[in-house]
C-alpha angles and dihedrals in degrees: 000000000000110000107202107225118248113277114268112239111254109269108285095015090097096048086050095057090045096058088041098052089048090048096054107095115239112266110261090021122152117255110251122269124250110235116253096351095156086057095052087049091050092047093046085050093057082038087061100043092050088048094050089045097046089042083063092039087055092053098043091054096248092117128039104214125040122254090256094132084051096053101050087049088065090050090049085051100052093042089063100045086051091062094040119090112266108221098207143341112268079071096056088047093059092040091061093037086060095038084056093055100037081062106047084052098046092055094048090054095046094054089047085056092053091055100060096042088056089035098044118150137191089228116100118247107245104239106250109194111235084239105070099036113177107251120032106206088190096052088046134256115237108223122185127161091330121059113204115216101215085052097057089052108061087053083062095043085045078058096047093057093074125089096255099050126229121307102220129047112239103261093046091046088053087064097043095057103042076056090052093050104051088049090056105043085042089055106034090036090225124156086223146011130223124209129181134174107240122172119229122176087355090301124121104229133181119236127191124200115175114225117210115214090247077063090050 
């Protein structure tokens, strides 16, 4: 009994399949890695720490236009690591850390925008150095019965300095620490509280020492 042999693919069917069949990526297979992904994170961190520097240094009058380039950088940035493929997840873990205080940071420059343009004035900013801010939240900022608001922020933006962002957004943070200071001056009976940023262990930390009035 004659067997017909098995139909030959049409001419260029077989090569097809080939290159398809090369191409498929092995079940189970890792995505594959975006190239230098640790580097873009790195460069997006120090992206983040000039922005938030040059965002004080715009407020205090050290610099004439607002880091707004610089901004939508960041954005560009984040929007692109987003689409990239992600190798672990301790990558993941630090791209959302810094999304989280890029934003935080974002939305406190943008209220504080919003400030000057409803409180403009005709009367020149004095020029302040970014060297001598007004408030140093590392060398420690003295509150008593008032608590003044550009003094509690830079506590939170001492905070958002660190790697991990701060914990709290802005407004939340406002409450937390008027909460923290009358506990302390009720227990410790002190006329006033002094609270600097310090860094242990490359985390940004919080630290209270009440002042008695014989320390003022």
């Amino acid at each position: 009994m004659n067997r017909r042999p098995p139909a030959a693919s049409p001419p260029g069917r077989a090569a097809e399949i080939g290159e398809r069949a090369a191409a498929a990526p092995l079940r189970g297979a890792p995505p594959p890695l975006a190239p230098n992904f640790e580097a873009r994170l790195g460069s997006l961190e120090e992206s983040i720490d000039r922005f938030r520097v040059e965002a004080e240094r715009y407020f205090n009058g050290g610099q004439a236009l607002p880091p707004e380039e610089l901004r939508q950088n960041i954005q560009r940035q984040l929007r692109e690591l987003h689409s990239a493929t992600l190798r672990a997840a301790a990558e993941q873990f630090r791209l959302a850390g810094l999304e989280a205080r890029f934003n935080s940071l974002s939305e406190l420059y943008g209220r504080r925008l919003r400030e000057r343009e409803e409180g403009r004035s005709t009367t020149p900013m004095r020029v302040v150095p970014a060297s001598a801010p007004r408030h140093d939240a590392r060398a420690g900022i003295v509150f008593r019965d008032q608590l003044d608001a550009a003094a509690v922020e830079a506590l939170w933006i001492g905070l958002a300095s660190g790697p991990d962002g701060p914990k709290l957004e802005l407004e939340s943070f406002r409450g937390y620490f008027a909460r923290q200071v009358t506990e302390i001056r009720a227990k410790t009976g002190a006329a006033a509280v002094q609270f600097r940023v310090v860094e242990e262990a490359g985390k940004m930390k919080l630290k209270a020492k009440p002042v008695a009035a014989s320390e003022e």
